[in-house]
PQR file of N, CA, C, O and H, with PARSE charges and radii, in Angstrom:
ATOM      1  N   UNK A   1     311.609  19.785  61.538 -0.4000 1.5000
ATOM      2  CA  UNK A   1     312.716  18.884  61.820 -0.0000 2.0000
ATOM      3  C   UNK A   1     313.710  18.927  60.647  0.5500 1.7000
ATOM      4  O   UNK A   1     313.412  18.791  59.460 -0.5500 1.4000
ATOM      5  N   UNK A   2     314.966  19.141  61.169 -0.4000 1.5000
ATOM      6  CA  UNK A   2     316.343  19.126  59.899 -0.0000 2.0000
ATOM      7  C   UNK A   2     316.191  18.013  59.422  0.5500 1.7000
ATOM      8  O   UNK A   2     316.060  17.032  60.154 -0.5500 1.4000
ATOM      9  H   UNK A   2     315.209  19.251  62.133  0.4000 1.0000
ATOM     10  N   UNK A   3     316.173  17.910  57.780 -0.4000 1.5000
ATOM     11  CA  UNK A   3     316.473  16.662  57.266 -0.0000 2.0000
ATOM     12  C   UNK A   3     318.232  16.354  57.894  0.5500 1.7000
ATOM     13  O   UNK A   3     318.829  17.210  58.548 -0.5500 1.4000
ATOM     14  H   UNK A   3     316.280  18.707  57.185  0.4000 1.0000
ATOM     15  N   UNK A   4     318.686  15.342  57.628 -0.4000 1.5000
ATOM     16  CA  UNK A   4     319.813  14.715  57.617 -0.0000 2.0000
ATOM     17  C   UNK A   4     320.665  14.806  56.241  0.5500 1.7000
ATOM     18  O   UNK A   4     320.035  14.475  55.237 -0.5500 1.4000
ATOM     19  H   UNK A   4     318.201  14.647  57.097  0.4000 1.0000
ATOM     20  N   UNK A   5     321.741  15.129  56.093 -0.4000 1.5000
ATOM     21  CA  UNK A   5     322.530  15.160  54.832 -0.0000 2.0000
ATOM     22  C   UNK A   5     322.955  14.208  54.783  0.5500 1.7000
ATOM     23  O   UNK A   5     323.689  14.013  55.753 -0.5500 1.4000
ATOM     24  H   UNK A   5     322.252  15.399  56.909  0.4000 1.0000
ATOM     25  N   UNK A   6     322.874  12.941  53.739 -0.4000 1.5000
ATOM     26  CA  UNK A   6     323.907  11.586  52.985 -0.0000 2.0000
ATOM     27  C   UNK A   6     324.136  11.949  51.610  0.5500 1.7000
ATOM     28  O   UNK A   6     323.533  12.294  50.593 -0.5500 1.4000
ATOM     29  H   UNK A   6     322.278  13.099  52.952  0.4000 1.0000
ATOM     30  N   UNK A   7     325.921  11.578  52.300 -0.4000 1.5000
ATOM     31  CA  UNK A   7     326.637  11.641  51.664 -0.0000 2.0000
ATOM     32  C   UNK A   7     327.344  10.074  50.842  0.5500 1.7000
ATOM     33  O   UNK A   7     327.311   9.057  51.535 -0.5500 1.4000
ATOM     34  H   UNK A   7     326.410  11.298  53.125  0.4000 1.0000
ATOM     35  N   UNK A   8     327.926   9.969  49.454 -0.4000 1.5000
ATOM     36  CA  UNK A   8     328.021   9.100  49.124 -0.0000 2.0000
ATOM     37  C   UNK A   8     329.649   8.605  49.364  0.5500 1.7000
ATOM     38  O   UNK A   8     330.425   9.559  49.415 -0.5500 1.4000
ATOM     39  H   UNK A   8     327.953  10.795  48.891  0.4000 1.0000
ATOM     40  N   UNK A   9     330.308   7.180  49.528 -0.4000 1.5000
ATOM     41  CA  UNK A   9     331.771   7.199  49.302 -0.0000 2.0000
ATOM     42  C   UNK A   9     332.623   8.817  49.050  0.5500 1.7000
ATOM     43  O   UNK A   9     333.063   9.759  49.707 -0.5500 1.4000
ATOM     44  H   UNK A   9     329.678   6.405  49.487  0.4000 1.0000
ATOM     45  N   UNK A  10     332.478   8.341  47.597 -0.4000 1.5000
ATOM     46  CA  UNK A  10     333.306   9.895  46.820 -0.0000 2.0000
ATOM     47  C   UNK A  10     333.207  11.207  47.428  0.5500 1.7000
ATOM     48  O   UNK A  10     334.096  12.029  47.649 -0.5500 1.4000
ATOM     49  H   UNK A  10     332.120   7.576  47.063  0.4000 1.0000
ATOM     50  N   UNK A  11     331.994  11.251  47.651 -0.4000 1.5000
ATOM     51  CA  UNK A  11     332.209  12.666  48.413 -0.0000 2.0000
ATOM     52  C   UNK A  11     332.332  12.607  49.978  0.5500 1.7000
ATOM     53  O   UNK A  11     332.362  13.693  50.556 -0.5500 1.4000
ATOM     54  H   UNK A  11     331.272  10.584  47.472  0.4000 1.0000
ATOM     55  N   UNK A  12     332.373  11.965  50.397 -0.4000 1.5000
ATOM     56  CA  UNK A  12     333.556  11.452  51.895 -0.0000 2.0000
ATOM     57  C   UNK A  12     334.522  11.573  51.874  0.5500 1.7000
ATOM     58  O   UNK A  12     335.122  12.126  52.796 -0.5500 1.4000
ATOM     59  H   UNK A  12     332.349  11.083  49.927  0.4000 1.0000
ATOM     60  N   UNK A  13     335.175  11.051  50.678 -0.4000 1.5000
ATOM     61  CA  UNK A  13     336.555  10.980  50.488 -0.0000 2.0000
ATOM     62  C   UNK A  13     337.453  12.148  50.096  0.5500 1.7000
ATOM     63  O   UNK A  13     338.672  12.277  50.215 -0.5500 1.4000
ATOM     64  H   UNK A  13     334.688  10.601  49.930  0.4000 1.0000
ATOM     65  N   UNK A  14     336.452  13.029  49.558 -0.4000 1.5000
ATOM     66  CA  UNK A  14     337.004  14.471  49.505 -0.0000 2.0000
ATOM     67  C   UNK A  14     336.916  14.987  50.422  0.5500 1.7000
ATOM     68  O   UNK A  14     337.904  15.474  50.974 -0.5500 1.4000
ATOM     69  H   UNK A  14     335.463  12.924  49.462  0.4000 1.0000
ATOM     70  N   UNK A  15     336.141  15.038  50.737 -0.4000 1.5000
ATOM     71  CA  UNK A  15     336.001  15.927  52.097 -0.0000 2.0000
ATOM     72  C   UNK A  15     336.809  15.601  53.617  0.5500 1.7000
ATOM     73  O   UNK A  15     337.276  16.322  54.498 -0.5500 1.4000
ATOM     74  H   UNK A  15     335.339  14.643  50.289  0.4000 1.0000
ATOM     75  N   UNK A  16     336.723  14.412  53.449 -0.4000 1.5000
ATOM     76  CA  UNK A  16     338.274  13.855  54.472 -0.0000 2.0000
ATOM     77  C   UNK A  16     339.380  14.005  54.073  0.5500 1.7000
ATOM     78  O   UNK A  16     340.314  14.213  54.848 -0.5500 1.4000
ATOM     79  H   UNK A  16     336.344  13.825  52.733  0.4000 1.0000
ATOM     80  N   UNK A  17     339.577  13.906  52.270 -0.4000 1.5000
ATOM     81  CA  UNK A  17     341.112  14.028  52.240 -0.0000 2.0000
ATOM     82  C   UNK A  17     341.766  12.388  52.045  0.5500 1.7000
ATOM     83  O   UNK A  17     342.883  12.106  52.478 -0.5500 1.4000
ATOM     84  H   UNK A  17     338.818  13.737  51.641  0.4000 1.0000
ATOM     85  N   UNK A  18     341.160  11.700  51.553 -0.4000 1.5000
ATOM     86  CA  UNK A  18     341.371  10.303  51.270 -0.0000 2.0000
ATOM     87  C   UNK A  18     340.828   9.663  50.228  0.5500 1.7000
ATOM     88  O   UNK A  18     340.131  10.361  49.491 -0.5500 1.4000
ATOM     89  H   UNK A  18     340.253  11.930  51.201  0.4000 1.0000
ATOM     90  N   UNK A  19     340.946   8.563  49.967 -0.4000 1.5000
ATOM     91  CA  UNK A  19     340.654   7.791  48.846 -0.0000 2.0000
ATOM     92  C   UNK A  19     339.607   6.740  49.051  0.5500 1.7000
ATOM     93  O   UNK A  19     339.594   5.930  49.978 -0.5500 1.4000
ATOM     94  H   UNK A  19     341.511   7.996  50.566  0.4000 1.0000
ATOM     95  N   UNK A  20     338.632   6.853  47.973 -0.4000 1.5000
ATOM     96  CA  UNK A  20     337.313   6.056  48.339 -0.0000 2.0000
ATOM     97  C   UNK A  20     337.523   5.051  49.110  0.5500 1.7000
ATOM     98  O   UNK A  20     336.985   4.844  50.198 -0.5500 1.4000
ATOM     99  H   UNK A  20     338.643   7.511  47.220  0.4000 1.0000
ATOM    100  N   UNK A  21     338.551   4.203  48.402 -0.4000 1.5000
ATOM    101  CA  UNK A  21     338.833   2.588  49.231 -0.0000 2.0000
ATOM    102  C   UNK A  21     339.245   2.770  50.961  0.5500 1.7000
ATOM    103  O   UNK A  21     338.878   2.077  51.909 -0.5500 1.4000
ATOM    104  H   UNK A  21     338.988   4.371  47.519  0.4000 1.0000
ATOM    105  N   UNK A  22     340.075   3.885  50.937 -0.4000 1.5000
ATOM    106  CA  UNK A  22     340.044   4.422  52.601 -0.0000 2.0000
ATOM    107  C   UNK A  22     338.948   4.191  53.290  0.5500 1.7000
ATOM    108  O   UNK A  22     338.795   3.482  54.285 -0.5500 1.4000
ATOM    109  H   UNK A  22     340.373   4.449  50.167  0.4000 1.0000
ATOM    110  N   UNK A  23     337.761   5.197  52.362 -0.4000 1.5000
ATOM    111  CA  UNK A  23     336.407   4.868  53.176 -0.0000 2.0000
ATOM    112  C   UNK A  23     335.920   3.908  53.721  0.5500 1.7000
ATOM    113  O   UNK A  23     335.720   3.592  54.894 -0.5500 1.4000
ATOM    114  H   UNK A  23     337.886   5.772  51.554  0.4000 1.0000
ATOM    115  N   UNK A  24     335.631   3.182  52.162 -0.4000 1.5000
ATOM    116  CA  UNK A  24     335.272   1.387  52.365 -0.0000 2.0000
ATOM    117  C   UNK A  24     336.183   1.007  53.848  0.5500 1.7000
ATOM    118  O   UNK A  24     335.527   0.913  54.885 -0.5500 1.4000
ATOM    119  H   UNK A  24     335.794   3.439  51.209  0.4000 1.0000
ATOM    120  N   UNK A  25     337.214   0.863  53.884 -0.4000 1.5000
ATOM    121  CA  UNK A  25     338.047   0.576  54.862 -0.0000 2.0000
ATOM    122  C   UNK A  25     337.657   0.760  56.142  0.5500 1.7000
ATOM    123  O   UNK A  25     337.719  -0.153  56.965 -0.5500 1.4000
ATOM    124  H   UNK A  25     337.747   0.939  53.041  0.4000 1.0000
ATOM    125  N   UNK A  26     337.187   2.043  56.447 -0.4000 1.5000
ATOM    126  CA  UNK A  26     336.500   2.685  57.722 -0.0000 2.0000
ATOM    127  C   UNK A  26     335.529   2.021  57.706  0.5500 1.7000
ATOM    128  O   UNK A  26     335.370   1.344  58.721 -0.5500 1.4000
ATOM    129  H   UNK A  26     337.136   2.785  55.778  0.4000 1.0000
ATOM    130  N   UNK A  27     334.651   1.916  56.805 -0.4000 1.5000
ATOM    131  CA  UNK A  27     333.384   1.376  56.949 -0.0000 2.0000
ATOM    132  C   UNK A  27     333.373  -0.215  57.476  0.5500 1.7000
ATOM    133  O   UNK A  27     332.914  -0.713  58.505 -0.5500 1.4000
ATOM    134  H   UNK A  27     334.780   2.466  55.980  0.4000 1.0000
ATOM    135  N   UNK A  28     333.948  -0.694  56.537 -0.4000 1.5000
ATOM    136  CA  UNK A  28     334.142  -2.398  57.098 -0.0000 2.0000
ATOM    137  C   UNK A  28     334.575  -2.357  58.165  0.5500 1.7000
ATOM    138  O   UNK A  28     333.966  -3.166  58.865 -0.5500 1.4000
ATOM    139  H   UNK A  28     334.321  -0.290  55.702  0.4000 1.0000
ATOM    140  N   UNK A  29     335.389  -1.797  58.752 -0.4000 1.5000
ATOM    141  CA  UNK A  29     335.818  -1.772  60.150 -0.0000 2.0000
ATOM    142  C   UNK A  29     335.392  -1.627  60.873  0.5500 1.7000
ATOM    143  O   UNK A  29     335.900  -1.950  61.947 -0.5500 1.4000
ATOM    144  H   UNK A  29     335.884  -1.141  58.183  0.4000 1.0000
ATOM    145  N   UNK A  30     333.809  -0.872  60.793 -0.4000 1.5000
ATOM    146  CA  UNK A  30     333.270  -0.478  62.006 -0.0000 2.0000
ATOM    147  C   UNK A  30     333.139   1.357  62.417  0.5500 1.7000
ATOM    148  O   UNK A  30     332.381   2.025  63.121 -0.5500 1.4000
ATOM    149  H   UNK A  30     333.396  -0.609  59.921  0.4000 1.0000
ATOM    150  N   UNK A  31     334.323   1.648  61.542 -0.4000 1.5000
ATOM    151  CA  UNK A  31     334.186   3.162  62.688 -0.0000 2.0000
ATOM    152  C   UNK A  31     334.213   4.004  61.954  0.5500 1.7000
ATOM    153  O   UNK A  31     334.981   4.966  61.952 -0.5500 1.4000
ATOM    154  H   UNK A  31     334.938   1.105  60.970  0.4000 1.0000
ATOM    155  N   UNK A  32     333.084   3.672  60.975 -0.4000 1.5000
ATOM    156  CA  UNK A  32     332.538   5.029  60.098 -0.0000 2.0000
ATOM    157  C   UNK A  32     330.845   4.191  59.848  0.5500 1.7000
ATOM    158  O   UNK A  32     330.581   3.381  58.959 -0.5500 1.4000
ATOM    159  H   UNK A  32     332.459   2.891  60.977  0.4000 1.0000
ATOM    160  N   UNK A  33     329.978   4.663  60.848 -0.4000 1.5000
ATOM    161  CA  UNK A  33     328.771   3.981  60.426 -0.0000 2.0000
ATOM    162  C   UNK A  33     328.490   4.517  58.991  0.5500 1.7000
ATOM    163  O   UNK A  33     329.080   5.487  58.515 -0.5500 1.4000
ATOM    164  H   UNK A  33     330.193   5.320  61.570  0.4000 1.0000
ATOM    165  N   UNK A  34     327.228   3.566  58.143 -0.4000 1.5000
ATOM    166  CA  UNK A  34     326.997   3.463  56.983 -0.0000 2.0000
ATOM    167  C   UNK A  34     325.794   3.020  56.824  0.5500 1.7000
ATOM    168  O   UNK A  34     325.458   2.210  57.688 -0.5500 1.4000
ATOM    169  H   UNK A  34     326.748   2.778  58.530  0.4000 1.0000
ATOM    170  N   UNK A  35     324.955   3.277  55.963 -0.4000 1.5000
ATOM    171  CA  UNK A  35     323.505   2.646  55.357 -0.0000 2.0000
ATOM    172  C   UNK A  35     323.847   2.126  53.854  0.5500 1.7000
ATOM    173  O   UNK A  35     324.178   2.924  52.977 -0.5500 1.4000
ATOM    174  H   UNK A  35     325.228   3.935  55.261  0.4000 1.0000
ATOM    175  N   UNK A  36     323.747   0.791  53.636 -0.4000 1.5000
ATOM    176  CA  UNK A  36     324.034   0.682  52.342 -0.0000 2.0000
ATOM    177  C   UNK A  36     322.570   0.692  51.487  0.5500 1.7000
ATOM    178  O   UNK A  36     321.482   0.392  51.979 -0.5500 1.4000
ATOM    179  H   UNK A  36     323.478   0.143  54.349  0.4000 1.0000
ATOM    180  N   UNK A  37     322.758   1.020  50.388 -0.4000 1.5000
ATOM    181  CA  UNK A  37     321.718   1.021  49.953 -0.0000 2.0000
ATOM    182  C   UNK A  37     321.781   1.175  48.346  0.5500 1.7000
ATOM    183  O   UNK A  37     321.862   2.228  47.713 -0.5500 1.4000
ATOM    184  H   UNK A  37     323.642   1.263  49.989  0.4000 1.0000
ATOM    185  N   UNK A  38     321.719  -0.244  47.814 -0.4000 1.5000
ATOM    186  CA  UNK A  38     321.988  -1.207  47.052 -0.0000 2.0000
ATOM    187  C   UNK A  38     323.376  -1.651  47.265  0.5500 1.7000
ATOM    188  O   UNK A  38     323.640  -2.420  48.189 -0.5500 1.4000
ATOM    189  H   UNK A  38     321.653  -1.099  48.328  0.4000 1.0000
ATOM    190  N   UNK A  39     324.543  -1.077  46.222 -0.4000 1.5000
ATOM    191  CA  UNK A  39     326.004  -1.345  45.880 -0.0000 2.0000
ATOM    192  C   UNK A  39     326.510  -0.106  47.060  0.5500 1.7000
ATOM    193  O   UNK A  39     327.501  -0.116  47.791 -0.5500 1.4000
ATOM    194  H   UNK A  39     324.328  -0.452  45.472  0.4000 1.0000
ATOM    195  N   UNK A  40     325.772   0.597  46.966 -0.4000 1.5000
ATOM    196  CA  UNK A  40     325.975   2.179  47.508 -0.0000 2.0000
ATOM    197  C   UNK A  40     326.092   2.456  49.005  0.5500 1.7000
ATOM    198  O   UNK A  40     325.094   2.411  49.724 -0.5500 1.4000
ATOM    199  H   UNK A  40     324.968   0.605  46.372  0.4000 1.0000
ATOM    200  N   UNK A  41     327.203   2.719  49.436 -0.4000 1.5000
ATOM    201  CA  UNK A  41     327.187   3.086  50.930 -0.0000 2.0000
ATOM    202  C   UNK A  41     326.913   4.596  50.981  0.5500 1.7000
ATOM    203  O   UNK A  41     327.562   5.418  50.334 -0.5500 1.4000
ATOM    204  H   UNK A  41     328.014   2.756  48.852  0.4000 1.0000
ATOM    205  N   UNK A  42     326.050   4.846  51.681 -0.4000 1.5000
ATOM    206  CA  UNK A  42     325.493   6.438  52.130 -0.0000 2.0000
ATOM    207  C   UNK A  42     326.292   6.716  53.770  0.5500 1.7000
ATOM    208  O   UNK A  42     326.344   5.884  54.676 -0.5500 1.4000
ATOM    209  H   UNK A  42     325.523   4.178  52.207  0.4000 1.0000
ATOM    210  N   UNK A  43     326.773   7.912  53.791 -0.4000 1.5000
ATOM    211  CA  UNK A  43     326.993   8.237  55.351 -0.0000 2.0000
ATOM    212  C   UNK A  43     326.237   9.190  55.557  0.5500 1.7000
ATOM    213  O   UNK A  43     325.697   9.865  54.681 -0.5500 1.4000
ATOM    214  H   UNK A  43     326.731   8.588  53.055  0.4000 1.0000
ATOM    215  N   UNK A  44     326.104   9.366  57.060 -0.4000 1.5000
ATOM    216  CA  UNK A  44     325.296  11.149  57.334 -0.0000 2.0000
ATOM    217  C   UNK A  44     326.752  11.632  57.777  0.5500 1.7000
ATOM    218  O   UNK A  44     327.686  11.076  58.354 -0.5500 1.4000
ATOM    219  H   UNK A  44     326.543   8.817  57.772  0.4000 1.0000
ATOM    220  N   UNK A  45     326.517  13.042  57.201 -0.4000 1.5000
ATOM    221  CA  UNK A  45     327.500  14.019  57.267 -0.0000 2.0000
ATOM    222  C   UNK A  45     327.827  14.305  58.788  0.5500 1.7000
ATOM    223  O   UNK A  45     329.046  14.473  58.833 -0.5500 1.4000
ATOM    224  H   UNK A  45     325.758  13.494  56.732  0.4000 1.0000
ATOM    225  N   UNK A  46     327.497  14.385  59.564 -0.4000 1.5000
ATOM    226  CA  UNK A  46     327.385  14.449  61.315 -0.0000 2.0000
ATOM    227  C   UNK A  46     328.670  13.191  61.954  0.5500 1.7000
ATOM    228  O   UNK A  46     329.620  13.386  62.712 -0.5500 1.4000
ATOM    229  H   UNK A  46     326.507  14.249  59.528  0.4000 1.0000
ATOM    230  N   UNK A  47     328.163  11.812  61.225 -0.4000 1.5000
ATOM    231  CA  UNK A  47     329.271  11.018  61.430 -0.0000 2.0000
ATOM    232  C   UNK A  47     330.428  11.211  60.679  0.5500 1.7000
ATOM    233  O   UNK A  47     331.022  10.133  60.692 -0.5500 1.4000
ATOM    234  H   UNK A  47     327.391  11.654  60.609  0.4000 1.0000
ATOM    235  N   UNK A  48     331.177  12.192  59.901 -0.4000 1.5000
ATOM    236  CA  UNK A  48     332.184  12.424  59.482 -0.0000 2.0000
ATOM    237  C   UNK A  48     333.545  12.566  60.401  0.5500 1.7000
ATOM    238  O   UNK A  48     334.696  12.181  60.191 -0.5500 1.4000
ATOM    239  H   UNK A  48     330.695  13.068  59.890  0.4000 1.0000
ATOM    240  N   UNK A  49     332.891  13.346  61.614 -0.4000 1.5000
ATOM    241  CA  UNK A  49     333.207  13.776  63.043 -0.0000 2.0000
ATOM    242  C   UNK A  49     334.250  12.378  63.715  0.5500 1.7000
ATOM    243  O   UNK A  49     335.389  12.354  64.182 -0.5500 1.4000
ATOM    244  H   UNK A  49     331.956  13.659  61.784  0.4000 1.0000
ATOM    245  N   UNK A  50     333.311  11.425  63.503 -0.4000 1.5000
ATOM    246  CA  UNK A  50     334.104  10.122  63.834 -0.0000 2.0000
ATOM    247  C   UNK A  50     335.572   9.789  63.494  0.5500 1.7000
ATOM    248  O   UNK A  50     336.354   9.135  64.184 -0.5500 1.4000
ATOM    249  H   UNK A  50     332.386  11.444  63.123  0.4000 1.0000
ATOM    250  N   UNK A  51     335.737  10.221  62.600 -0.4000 1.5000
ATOM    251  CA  UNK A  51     336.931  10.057  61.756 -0.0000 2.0000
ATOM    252  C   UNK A  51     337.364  11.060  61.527  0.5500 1.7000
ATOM    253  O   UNK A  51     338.488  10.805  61.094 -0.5500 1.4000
ATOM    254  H   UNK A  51     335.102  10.752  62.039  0.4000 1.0000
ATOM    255  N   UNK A  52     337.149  12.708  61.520 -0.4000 1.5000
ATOM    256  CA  UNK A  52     337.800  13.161  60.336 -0.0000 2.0000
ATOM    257  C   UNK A  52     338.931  14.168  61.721  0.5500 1.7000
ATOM    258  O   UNK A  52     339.714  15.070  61.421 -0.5500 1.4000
ATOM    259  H   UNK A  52     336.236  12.915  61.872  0.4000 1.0000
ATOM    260  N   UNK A  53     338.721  13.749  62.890 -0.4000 1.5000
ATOM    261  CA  UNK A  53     339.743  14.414  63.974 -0.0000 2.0000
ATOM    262  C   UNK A  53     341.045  13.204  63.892  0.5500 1.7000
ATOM    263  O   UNK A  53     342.058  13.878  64.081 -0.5500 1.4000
ATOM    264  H   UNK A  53     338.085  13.016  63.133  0.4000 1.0000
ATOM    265  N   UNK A  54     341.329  12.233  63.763 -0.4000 1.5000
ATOM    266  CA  UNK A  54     342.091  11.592  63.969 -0.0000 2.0000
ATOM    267  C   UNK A  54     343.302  11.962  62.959  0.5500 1.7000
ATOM    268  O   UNK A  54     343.148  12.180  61.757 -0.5500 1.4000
ATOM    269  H   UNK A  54     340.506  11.686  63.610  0.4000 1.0000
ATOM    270  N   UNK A  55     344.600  11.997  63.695 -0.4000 1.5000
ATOM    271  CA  UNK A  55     345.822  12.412  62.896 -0.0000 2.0000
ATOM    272  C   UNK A  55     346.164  11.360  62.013  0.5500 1.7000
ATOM    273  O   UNK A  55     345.716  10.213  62.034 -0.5500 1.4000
ATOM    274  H   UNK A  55     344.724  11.820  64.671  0.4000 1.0000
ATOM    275  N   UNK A  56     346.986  11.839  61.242 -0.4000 1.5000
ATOM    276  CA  UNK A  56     347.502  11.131  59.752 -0.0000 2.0000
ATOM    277  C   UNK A  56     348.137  10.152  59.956  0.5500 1.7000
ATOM    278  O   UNK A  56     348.098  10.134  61.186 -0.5500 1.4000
ATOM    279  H   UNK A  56     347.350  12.770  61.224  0.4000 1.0000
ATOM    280  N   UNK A  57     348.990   8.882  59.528 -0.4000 1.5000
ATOM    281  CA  UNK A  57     349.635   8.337  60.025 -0.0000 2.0000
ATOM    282  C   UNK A  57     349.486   7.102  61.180  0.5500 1.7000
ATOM    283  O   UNK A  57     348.643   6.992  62.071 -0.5500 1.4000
ATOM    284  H   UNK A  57     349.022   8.897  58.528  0.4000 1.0000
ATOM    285  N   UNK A  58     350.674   6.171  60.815 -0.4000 1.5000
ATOM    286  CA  UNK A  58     350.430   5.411  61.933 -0.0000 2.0000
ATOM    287  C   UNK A  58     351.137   5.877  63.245  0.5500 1.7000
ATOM    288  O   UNK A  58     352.187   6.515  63.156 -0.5500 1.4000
ATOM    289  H   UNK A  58     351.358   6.260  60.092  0.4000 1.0000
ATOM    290  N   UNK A  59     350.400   5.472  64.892 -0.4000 1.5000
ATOM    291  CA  UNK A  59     351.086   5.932  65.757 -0.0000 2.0000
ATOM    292  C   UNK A  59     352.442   5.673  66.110  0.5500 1.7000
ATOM    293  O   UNK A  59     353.000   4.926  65.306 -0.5500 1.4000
ATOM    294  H   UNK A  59     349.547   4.954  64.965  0.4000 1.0000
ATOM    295  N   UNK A  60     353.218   6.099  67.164 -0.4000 1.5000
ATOM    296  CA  UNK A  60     354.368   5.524  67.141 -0.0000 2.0000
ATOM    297  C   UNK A  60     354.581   4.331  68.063  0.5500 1.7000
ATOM    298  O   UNK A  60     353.986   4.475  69.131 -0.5500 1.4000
ATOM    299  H   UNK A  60     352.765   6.706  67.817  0.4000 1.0000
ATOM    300  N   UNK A  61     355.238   3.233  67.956 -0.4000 1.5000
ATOM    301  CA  UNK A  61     356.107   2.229  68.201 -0.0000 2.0000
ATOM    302  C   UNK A  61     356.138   2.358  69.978  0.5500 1.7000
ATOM    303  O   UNK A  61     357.029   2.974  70.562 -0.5500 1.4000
ATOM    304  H   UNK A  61     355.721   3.116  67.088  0.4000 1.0000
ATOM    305  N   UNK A  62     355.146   1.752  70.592 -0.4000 1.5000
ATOM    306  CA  UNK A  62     355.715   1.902  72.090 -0.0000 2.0000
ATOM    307  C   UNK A  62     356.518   1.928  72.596  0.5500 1.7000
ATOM    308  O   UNK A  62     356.470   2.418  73.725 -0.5500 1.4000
ATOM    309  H   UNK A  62     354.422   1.252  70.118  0.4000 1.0000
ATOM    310  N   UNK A  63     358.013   1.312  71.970 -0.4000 1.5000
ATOM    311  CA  UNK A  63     359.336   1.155  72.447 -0.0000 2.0000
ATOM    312  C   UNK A  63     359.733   2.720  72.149  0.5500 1.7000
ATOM    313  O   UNK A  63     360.491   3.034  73.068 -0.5500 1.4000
ATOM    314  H   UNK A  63     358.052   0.915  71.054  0.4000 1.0000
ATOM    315  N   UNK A  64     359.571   3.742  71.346 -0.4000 1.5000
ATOM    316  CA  UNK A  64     359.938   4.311  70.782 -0.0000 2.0000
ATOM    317  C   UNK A  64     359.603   5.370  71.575  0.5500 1.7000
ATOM    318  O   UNK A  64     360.478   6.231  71.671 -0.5500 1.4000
ATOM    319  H   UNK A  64     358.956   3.487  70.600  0.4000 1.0000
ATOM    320  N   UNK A  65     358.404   5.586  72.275 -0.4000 1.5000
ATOM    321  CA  UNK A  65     358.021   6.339  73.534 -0.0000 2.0000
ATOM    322  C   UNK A  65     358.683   6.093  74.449  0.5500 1.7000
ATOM    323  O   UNK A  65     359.132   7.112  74.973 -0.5500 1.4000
ATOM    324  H   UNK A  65     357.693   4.887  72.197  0.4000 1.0000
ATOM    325  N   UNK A  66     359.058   4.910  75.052 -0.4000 1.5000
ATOM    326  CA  UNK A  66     360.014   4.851  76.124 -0.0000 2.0000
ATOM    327  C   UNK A  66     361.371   5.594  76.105  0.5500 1.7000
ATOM    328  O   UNK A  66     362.033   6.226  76.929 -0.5500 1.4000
ATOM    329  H   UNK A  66     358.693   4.083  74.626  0.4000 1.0000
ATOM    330  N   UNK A  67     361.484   5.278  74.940 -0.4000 1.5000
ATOM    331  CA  UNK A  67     363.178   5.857  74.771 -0.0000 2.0000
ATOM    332  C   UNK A  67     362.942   7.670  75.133  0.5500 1.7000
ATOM    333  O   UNK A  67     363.593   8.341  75.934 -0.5500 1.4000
ATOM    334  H   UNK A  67     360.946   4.765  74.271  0.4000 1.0000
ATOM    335  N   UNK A  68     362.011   8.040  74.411 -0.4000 1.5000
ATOM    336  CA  UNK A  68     362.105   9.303  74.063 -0.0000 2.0000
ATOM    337  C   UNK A  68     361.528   9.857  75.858  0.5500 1.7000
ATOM    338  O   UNK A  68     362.216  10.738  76.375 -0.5500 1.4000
ATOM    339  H   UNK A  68     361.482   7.495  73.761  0.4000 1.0000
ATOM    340  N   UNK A  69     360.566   9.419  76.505 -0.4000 1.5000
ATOM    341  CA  UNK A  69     360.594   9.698  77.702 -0.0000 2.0000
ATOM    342  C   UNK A  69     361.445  10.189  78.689  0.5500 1.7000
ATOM    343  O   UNK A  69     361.325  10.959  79.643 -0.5500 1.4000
ATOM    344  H   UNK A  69     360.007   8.704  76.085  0.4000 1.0000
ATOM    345  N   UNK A  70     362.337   9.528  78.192 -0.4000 1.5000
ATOM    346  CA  UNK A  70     364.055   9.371  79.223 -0.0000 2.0000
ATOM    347  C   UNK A  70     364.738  10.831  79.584  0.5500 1.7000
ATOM    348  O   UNK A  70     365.794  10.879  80.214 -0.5500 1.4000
ATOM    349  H   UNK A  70     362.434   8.903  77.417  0.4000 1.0000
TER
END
């Protein structure tokens, strides 16, 4: 059986391309599961997937789709 790879904050954050507190961010939110373990949040590398497809940026302005629809 494959062990599982955990990974810590910091090296999430490289590997996504963001900044630790980003992480934290995902994490409190919900949509980056996490095992804490002490101070220390661990992820498995598999759930990176969760997050690391989503584009940069905030989306655009629903009004802003309408217009451009036209």
């Amino acid at each position: 059986m494959a062990k599982e790879v955990l990974l810590t904050t910091p090296q999430v954050a490289e590997r996504l391309g963001v900044t630790v507190r980003r992480v934290q961010a995902l994490i409190k939110a919900g949509r980056l599961p996490s095992q804490q373990y002490g101070r220390d949040h661990l992820i498995k590398e598999k759930d990176l997937a969760l997050v690391a497809e989503r584009k940069p940026g905030r989306p655009p302005k629903k009004e802003n789709i309408k217009k451009d629809s036209k």
